[in-house]
C-alpha positions in Angstrom: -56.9 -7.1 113.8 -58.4 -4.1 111.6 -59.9 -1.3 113.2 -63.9 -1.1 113.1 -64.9 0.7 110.1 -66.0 3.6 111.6 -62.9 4.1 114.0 -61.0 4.0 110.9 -62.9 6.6 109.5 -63.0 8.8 112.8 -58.9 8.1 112.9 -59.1 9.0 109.3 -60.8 12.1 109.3 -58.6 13.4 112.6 -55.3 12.7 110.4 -56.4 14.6 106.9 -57.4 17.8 109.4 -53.7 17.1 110.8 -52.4 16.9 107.3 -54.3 19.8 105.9 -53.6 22.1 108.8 -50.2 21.3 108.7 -49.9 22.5 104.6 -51.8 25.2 105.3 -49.5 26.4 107.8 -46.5 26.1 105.4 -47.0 29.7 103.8 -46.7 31.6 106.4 -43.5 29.8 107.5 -41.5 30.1 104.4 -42.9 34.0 103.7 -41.0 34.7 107.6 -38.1 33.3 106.3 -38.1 35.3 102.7 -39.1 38.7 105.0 -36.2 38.0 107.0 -33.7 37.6 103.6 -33.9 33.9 102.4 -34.8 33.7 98.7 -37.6 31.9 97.4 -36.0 28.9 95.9 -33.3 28.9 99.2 -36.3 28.8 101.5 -37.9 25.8 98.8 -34.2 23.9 98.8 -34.3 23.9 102.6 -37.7 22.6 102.7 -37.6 20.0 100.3 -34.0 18.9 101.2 -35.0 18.7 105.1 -37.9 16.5 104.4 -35.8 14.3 101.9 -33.0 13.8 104.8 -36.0 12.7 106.9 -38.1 10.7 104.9 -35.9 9.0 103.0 -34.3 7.9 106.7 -37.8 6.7 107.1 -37.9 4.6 104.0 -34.5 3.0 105.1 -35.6 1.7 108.9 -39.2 0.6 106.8 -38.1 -0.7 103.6 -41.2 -0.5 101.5 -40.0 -1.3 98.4 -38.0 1.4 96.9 -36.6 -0.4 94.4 -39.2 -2.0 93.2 -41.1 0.9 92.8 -38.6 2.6 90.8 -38.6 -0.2 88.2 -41.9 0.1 87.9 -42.4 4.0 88.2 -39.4 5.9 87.8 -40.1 7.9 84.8 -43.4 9.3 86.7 -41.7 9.6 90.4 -39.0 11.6 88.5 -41.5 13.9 86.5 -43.7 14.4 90.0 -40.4 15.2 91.7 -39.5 18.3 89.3 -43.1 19.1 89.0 -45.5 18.4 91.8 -42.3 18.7 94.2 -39.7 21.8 92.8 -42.0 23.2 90.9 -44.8 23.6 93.7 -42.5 24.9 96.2 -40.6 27.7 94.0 -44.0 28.9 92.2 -45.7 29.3 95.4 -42.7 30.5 97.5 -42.1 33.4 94.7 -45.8 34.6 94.5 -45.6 35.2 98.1 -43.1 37.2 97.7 -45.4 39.5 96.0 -48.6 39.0 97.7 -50.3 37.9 100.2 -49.8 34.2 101.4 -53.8 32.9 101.3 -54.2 34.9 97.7 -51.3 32.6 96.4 -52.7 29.5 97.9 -55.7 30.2 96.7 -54.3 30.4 93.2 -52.4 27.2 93.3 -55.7 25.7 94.0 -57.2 25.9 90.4 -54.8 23.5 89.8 -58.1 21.2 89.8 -59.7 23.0 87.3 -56.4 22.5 85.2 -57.2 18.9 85.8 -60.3 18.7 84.9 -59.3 20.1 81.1 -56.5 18.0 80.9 -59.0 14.7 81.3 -61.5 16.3 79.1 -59.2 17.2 76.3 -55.8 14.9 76.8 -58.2 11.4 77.4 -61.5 12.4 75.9 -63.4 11.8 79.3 -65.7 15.0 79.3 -66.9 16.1 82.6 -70.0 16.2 84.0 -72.5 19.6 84.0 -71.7 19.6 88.0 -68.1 19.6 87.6 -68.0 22.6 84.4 -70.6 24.5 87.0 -67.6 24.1 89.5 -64.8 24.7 86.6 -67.0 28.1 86.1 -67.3 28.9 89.9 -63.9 28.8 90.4 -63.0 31.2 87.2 -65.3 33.8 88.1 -63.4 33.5 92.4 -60.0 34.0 90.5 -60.7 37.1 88.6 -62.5 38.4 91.8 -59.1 37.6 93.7 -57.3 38.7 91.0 -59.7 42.2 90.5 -58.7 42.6 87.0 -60.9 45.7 86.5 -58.8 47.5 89.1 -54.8 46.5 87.2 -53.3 47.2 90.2 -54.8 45.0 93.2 -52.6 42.0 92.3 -48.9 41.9 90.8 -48.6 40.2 88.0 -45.2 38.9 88.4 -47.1 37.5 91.8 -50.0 36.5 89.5 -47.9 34.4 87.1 -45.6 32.5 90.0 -49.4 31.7 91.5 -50.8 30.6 87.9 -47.5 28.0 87.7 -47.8 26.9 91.0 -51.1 25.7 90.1 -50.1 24.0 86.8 -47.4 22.4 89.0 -50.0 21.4 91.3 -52.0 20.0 88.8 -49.7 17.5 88.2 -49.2 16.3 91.4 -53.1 14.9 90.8 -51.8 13.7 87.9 -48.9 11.8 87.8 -50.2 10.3 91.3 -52.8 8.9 89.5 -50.4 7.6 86.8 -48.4 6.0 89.3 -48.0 2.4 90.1 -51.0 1.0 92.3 -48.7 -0.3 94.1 -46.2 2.3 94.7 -46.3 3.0 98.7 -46.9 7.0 99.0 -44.4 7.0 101.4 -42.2 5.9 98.5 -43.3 8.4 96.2 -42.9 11.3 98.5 -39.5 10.7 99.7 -38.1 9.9 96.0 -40.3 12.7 94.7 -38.6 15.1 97.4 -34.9 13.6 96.7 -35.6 14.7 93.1 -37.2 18.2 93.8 -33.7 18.4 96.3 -31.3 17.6 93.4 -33.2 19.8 90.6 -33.6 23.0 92.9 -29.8 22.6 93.7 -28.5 22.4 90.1 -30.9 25.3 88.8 -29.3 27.2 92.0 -25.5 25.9 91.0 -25.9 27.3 87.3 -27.3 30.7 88.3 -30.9 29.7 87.3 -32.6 30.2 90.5 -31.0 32.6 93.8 -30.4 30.6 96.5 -29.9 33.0 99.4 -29.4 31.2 102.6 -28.4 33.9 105.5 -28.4 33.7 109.3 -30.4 36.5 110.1 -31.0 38.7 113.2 -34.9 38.2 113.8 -37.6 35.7 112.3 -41.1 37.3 113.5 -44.4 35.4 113.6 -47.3 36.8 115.8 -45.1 39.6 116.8 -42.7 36.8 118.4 -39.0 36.3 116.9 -38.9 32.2 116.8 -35.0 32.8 114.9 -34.7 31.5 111.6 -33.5 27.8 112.8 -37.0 26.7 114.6 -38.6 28.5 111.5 -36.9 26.6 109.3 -37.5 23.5 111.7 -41.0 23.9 111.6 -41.1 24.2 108.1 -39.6 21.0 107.1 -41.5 19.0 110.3 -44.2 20.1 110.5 -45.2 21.7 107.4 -43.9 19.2 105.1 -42.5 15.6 107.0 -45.8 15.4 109.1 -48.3 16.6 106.8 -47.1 14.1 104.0 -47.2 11.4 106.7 -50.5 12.4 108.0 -51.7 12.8 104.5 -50.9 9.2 103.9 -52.4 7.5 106.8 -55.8 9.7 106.3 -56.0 8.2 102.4 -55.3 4.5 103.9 -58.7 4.9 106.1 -60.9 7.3 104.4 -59.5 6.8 100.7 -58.0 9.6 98.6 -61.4 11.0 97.4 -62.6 12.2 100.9 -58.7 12.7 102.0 -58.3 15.3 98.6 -62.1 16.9 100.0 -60.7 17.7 103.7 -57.5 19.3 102.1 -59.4 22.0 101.2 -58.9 23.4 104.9 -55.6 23.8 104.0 -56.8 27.3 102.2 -58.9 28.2 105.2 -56.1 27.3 107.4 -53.6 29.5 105.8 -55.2 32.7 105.3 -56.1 32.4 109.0 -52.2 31.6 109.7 -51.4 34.7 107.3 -53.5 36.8 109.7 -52.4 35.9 112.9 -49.3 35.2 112.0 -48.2 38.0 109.6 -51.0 40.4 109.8 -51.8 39.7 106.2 -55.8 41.0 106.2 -57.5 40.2 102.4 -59.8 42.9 100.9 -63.5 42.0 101.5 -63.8 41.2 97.6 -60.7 39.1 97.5 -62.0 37.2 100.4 -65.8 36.8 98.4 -63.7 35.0 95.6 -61.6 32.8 97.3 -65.1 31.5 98.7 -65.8 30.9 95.1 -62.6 29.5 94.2 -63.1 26.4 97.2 -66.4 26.3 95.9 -66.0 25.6 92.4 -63.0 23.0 93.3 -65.3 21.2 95.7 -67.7 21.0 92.8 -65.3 19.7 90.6 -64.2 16.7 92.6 -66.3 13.9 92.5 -68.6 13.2 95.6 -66.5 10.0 97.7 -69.3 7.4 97.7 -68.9 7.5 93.8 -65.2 6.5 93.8 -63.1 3.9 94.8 -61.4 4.3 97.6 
């Protein structure tokens, strides 16, 4: 028997706040584990190649059509595993390194706005005067985050990893929508993470990207040395394996346009990790745009009861 319609939605909700918290939490994890000597694209390998070994283990004791799917998909699960999985996680792991972890999420998250171009230009489906108000919003948040009058609040290199990271993310909205209908997510993420796995280990092997992988002396969060193995642990569980999974079963009750809407705590989430976690304190100005930039991405997402869910 189904669930009632609105435990489903009550279930629903409770597992996209999971989901979300659990992303958001993910920054502050993986800048621990830089701090302490990893490099950005080890601390990526690890975290996409942990989740791979977990849920592709998954997708063996469930069998959800794998194959199938790949017949159907492969060219897009491919392209969303170099993008929307490598792609994501070295962009965002190396703008961390040069700034602070909520700054560099909050940059990934015009990757909306990049969307919303990309339908307006690539398929001709203009968007509506609430979505460029949002488009707009969010512009005028980034160049407060960014405080371009100043030249020196933000590192570019930093700047740049957070501007790709959000291009990257961008496609992760958009080759999920290109995908088969009937592709399972669960499919999607654990090929998509095999991928990411293989692509982040080959740029490694030819020199393209450091992968530094040490056993150092102390991981510190909150003041607290977890060690870099429960680090790395909670990186790939719970930052990666159970907000996938969460993310998933949220979009099955409440559909993906209220699911994408509740992600939004994931910023919220990690700038509050990034303070109590790594004493990582925003300047008042930076935090005024960042308020603007989930804004203007909220604008720019279609209300739910519009959209089929």
């Amino acid at each position: 028997m189904s669930e009632p319609a609105s435990r489903a939605a009550t279930v629903g909700l409770a597992f996209a706040v999971v989901s979300a918290t659990s992303f958001g939490l993910s920054g502050p994890f993986a800048k621990a584990l830089i701090d302490a000597g990893w490099s950005s694209a080890g601390t990526a390998l690890v975290r996409i190649g942990g989740s791979a070994v977990v849920v592709l283990l998954l997708l063996a004791v469930t069998r959800p059509g794998v194959l199938a799917a790949l017949r159907r998909d492969a060219p897009a699960m491919v392209l969303y595993g170099v993008l929307a999985m490598a792609g994501v996680q070295v962009a965002f792991f190396n703008a961390v390194r040069y700034m602070p972890v909520s700054i560099a999420l909050l940059l990934e998250y015009l990757g909306p706005v990049l969307v919303i171009a990309w339908v307006w230009v690539v398929r001709r489906q203009p968007p509506s005067r609430r979505t460029l108000v949002g488009a707009g919003t969010a512009i005028v948040g980034l160049l407060m985050v960014v405080q371009v009058w100043s030249g020196t609040a933000v590192d570019p290199v930093g700047l740049a990893w957070g501007l790709v990271a959000s291009v990257c993310q961008a496609s992760y909205f958009l080759l999920a929508d290109r995908a088969g209908a009937d592709t399972p997510p669960l499919v999607l993420a654990g090929v998509g993470m095999a991928v990411g796995t293989v692509v982040v280990a080959v740029l490694g092997a030819v020199g393209l990207l450091p992968i530094v992988l040490s056993t150092p002396d102390e991981v510190v969060l909150a003041g607290t040395d977890l060690g870099w193995v429960l680090t790395a642990v909670l990186l790939i569980l719970v930052s990666t394996v159970l907000a996938y999974l969460t993310g998933v079963l949220a979009i099955r009750r409440i559909g993906a346009a209220r699911g994408s809407l509740v992600a939004l705590l994931e910023v919220v989430v990690s700038a509050l990790a990034g303070w109590l976690l790594l004493g990582e304190v925003p300047a008042a100005i930076q935090l005024a745009g960042g308020a603007l930039i989930l804004l203007g991405v909220a604008l720019t997402r279609p209300r739910p009861e519009v959209l089929p869910t």
